[in-house]
matplotlib code that plots the C-alpha trace (Angstrom):
import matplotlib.pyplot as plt

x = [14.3, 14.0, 15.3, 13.4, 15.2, 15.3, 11.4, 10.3, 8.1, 8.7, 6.7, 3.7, 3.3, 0.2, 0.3, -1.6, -4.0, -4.0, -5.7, -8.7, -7.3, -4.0, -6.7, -8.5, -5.5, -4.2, -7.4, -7.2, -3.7, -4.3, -8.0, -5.7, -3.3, -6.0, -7.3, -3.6, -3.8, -6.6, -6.1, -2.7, -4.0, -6.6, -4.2, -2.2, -5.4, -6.6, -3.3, -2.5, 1.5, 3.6, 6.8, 6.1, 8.1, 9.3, 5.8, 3.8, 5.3, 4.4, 1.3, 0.3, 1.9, -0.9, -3.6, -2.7, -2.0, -5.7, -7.1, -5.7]
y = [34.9, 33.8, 30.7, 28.2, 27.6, 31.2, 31.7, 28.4, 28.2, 24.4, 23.9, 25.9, 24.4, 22.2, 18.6, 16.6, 14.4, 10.6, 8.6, 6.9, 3.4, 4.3, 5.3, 2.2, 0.3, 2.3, 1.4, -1.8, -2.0, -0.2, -2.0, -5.7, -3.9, -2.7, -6.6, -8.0, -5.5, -7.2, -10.6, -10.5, -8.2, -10.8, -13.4, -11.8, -11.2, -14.6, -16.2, -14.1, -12.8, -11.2, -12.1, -13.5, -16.8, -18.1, -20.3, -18.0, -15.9, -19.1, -19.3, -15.9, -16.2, -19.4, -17.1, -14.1, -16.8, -18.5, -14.8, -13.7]
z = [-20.3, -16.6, -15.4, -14.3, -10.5, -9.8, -10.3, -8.7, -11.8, -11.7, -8.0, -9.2, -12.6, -13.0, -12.8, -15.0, -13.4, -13.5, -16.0, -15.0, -15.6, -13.1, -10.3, -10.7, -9.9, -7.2, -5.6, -6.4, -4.8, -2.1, -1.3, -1.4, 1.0, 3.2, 3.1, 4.1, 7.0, 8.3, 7.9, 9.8, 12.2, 12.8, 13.5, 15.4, 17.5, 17.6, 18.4, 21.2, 19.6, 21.6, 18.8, 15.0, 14.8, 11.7, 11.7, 12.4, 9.3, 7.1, 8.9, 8.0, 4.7, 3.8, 4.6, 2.4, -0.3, 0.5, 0.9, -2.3]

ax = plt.figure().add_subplot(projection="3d")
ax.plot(x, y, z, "-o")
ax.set_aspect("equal")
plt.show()
């Protein structure tokens, strides 16, 4: 019987494909990530940063909170 590290049959085997549910909420995740994204990169725009300061890390911290 061969071994399984000498053949490599582990890295060719099939993996089984996610469940409908865990691909909805990867999206889901990843879509509120996506929307995080923007709104700090919006205020970073709009405020003109150079540095985040400890305000404007509550500051952006408020919005995601109002966003979410």
């Amino acid at each position: 019987m061969a071994n399984v590290l000498t053949t490599g049959a582990w890295i060719s085997a099939p993996t089984k494909k996610p469940s409908f549910f865990v691909r909805l909420l990867r999206a889901h995740v990843e879509s509120n990530q996506r929307r995080a994204d923007r709104v700090v990169e919006e205020y970073i725009a709009t405020h003109g940063l150079q540095k985040l300061s400890d305000d404007a890390e509550r500051q952006i911290s408020r919005l995601l909170v109002k966003a979410g």
